[in-house]
C-alpha positions as a printed Julia matrix, in Angstrom:
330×3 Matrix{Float64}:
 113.24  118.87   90.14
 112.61  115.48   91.56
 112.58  114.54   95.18
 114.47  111.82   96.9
 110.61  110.55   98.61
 109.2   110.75   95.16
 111.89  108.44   93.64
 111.58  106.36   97.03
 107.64  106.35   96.8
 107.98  105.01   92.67
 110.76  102.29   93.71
 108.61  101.01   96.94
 105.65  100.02   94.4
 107.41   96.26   93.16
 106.62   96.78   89.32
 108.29   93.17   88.66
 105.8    91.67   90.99
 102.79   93.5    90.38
 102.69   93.69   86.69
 105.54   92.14   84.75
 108.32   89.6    85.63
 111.47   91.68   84.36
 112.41   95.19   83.15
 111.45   93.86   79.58
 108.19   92.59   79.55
 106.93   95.44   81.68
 108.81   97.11   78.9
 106.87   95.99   76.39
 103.52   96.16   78.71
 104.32   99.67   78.58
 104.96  100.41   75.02
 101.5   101.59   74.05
 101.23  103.73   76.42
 104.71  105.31   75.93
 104.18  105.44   72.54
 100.87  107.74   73.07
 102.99  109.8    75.34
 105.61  110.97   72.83
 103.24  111.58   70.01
 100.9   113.7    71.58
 102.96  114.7    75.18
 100.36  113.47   77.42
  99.91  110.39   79.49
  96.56  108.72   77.94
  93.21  108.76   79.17
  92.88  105.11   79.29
  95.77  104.29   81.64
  94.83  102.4    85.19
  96.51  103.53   88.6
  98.55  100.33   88.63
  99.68  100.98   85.04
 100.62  104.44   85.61
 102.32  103.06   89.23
 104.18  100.66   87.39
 104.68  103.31   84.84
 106.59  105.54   87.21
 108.7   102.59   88.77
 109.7   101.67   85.44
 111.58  105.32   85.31
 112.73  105.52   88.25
 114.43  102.54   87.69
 115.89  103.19   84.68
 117.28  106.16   86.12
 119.36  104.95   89.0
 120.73  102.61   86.53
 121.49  105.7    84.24
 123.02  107.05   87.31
 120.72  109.97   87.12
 119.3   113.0    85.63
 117.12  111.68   83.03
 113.85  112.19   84.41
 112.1   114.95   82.73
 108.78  115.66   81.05
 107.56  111.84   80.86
 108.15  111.56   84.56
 105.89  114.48   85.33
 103.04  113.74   83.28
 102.87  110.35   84.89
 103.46  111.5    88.46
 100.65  114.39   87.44
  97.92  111.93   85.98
  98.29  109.68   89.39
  97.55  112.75   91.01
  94.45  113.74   89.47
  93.43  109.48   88.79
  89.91  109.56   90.56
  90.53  106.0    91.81
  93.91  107.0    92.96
  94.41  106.0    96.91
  96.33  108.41   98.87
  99.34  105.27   99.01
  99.26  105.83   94.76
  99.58  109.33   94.44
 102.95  110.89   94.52
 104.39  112.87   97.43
 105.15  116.83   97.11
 108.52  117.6    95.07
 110.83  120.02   97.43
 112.05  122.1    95.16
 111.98  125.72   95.1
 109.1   127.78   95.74
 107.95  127.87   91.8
 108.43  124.39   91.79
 106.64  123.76   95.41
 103.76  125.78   93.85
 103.77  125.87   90.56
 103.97  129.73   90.92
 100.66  129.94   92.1
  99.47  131.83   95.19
  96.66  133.4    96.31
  96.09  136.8    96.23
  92.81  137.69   97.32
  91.71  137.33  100.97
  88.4   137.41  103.36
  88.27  141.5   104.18
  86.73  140.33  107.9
  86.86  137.09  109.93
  84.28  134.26  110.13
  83.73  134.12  106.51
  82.77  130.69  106.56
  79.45  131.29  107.95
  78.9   132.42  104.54
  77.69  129.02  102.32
  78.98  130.44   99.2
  82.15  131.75  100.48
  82.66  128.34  101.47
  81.38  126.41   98.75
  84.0   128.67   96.57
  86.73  128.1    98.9
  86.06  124.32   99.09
  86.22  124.09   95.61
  89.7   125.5    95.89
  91.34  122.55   98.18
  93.28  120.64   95.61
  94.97  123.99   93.79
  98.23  123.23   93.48
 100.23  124.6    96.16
  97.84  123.1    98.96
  97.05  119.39   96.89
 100.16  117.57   98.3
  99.32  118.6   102.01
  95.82  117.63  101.48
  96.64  114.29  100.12
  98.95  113.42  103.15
  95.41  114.4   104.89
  93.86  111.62  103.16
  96.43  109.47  104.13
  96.03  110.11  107.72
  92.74  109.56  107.55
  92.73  106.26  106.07
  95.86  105.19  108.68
  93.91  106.47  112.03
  90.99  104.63  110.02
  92.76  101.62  109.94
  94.62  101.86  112.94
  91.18  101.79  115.19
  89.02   99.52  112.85
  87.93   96.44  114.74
  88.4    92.97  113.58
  84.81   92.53  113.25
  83.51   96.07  112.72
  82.46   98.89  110.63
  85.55  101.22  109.76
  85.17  104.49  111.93
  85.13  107.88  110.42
  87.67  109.69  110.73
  87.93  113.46  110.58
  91.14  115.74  109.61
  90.53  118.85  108.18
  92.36  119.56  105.21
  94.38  122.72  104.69
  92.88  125.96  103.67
  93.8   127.22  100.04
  94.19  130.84  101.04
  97.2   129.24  102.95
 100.7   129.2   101.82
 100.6   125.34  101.73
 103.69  123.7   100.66
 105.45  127.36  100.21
 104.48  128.42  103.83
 106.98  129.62  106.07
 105.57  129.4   109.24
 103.68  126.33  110.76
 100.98  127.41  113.85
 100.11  124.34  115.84
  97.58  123.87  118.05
  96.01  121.2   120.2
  93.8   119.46  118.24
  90.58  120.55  115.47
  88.19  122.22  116.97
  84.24  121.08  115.93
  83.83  124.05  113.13
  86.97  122.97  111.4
  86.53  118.8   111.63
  82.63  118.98  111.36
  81.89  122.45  109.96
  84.2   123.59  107.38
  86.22  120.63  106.95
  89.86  122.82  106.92
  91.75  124.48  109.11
  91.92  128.26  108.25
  91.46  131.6   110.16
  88.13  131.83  108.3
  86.37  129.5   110.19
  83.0   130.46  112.47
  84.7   130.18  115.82
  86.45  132.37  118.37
  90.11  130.58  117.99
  89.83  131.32  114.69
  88.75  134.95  114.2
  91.33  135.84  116.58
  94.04  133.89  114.35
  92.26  136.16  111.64
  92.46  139.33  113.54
  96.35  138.13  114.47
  97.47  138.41  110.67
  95.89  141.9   110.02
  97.43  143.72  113.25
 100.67  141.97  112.63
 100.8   142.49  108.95
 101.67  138.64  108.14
 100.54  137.66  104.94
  97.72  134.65  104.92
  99.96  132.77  102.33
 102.75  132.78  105.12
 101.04  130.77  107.45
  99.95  126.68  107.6
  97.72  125.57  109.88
  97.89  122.2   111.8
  97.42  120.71  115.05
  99.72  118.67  117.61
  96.9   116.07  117.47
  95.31  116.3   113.86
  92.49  114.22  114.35
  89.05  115.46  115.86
  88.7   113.82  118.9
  85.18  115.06  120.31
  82.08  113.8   120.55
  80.86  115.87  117.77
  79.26  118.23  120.98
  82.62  119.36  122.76
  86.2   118.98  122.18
  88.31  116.15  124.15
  91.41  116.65  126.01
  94.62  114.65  124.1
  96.38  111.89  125.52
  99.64  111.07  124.95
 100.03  108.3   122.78
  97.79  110.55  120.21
 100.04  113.23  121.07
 103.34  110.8   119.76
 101.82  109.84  117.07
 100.72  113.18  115.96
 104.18  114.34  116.5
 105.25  111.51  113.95
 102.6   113.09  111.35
 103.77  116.91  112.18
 107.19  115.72  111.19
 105.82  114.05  107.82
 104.18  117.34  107.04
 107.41  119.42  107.26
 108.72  117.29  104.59
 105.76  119.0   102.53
 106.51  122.17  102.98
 109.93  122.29  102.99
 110.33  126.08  103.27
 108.95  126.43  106.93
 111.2   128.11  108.6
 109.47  128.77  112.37
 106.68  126.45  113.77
 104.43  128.22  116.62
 103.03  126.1   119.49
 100.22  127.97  120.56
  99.06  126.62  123.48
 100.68  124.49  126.1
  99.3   121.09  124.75
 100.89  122.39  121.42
 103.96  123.2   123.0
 104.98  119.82  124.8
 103.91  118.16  121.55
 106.63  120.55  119.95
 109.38  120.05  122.66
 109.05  116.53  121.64
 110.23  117.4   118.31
 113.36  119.66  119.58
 116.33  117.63  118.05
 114.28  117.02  114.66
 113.36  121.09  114.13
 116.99  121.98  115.48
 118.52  119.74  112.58
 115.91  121.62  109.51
 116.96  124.78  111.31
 113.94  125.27  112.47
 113.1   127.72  114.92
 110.53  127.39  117.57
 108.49  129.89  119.27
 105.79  129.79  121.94
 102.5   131.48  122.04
  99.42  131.08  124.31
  96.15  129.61  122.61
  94.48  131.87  121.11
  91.19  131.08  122.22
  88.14  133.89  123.29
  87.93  131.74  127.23
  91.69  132.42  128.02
  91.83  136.12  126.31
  88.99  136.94  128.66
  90.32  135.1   131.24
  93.84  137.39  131.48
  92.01  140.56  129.56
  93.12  140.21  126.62
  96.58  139.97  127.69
  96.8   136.23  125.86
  95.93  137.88  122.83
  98.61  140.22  122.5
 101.22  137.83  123.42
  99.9   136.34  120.23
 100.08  138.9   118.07
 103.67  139.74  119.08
 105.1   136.18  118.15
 103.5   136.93  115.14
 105.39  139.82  114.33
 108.16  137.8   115.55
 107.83  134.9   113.21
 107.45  137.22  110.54
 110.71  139.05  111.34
 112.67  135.8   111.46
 111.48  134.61  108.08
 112.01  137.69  106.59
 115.21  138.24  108.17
């Protein structure tokens, strides 16, 4: 199935421009290439990212002036080589296809899950699950956090400065990813997920995050369920303490929380735990009303606040959980 953003993502890169003058020459600039392709059913090794860009917007416009429907195996083998290119940019590789869940995934899930929280703390646990974070039903998310990166990057680079480092953590792979159903949100990454593990996941070595853990076991909610992201999804400490948001970051992370959805099309409820999280979310009313959406609100999750109304916060959380889960399964 091909997406309307991956046909608009092939069509924005000017293939006239960039490599050839009409739809024959980059034709025939192609030939070799397509040639390879049908003999042996795989894009070949020697291809460039701007050949295999200009590639892809040579299909997709020979299929809107087809009218349609002939994109098949060619089309994915170039769209799946840009994804793997190692000098692909986050700009050249293509956007998730919204298809069904097999084709969001590629039927892949995982199956097999951390048996108590703060796994992370264990280097090989996390070495294993790092090398995990471009599987294929968490690689398109992951690649949008690239892009975010390099845009906040970009964004705050001075005109006669070093480009800052920016940190977003990508998703964890014992997510659901782009077949989630539910999206948490919270305020922004906290310093073990920006600077520690480098995802966001309920396996991290903090307090927010074993209670997220302990959250899925009491309610029952599967881990692939779930997707983790943030209202803000930038770190924006000091690398010693958190920051408070402000609210232009809070706009524009609204902006990239909206993106996401487009990613994982089958999210059905988003939960704003927090009350940063939740303004960020009421922001986004009309937009989640019109995917059919549903929005529900949960404290933060956090060990200072659970102590601070005895555990009371915590339970609260573990009820919209069984909530969420009842809606999507409903």
């Amino acid at each position: 199935m091909v997406s309307p953003a991956q046909l608009d993502w092939a069509l924005r890169y000017d293939g006239y421009r960039r490599l050839a003058a009409s739809p024959e020459t980059l034709g025939r600039l192609l030939r070799s290439a397509r040639n390879s392709f049908a003999a042996h059913g795989v894009t070949p090794d020697w291809c460039g990212v701007d050949l295999l860009r200009g590639w892809a917007f040579y299909l997709a416009r020979a299929d809107h002036q087809a009218g349609g429907g002939t994109l098949a195996g060619e089309w994915d083998a170039v769209l799946s080589a840009l994804s793997g290119h190692p000098a692909a940019r986050p700009e050249d590789r293509p956007p998730a296809d919204a298809g069904p869940p097999t084709a969001v995934t590629g039927g892949l899930l995982p199956s097999v899950f951390s048996s108590e929280p703060q796994r992370h703390r264990d280097p090989a646990f996390l070495t294993a699950k790092r090398g995990r974070l471009w599987e294929p039903h968490v690689a398109p998310v992951n690649r949008f956090v690239d892009l975010i990166r390099t845009e906040i990057a970009t964004a705050n680079t001075p005109a006669d400065g070093p480009v800052p480092e920016v940190f977003v953590p990508y998703t964890d792979p014992d997510s659901g990813g782009t077949a989630a159903r539910i999206l948490f949100v919270l305020e922004s990454p906290a310093g073990p997920a920006a600077l520690g593990s480098g995802m966001l996941s309920a396996d991290n070595d903090d307090g927010t995050a074993k209670n997220m853990w302990l959250a899925y076991k009491s309610s029952g909610m599967p881990r692939t369920y779930g997707l983790h992201w943030n209202a803000v999804p930038w770190y924006v400490g000091d690398g010693k303490k958190n920051a408070g948001v402000r609210d232009h970051q809070v706009e524009l992370g609204r902006q990239y929380l909206l993106r996401l959805l487009d990613f994982a099309p089958l999210v059905r409820v988003v939960v704003a735990l927090g009350k940063p999280a939740q303004r960020s979310i009421a922001g986004a009313a009309t937009q989640l009303a019109s995917r059919g959406t549903a929005v529900l609100d949960a404290p933060h999750p956090s060990p200072r606040l659970a102590a601070i109304s005895g555990g009371k916060s915590l339970r609260a959380v573990e009820a919209t959980f069984a909530e969420a889960m009842r809606l999507v399964e409903g």
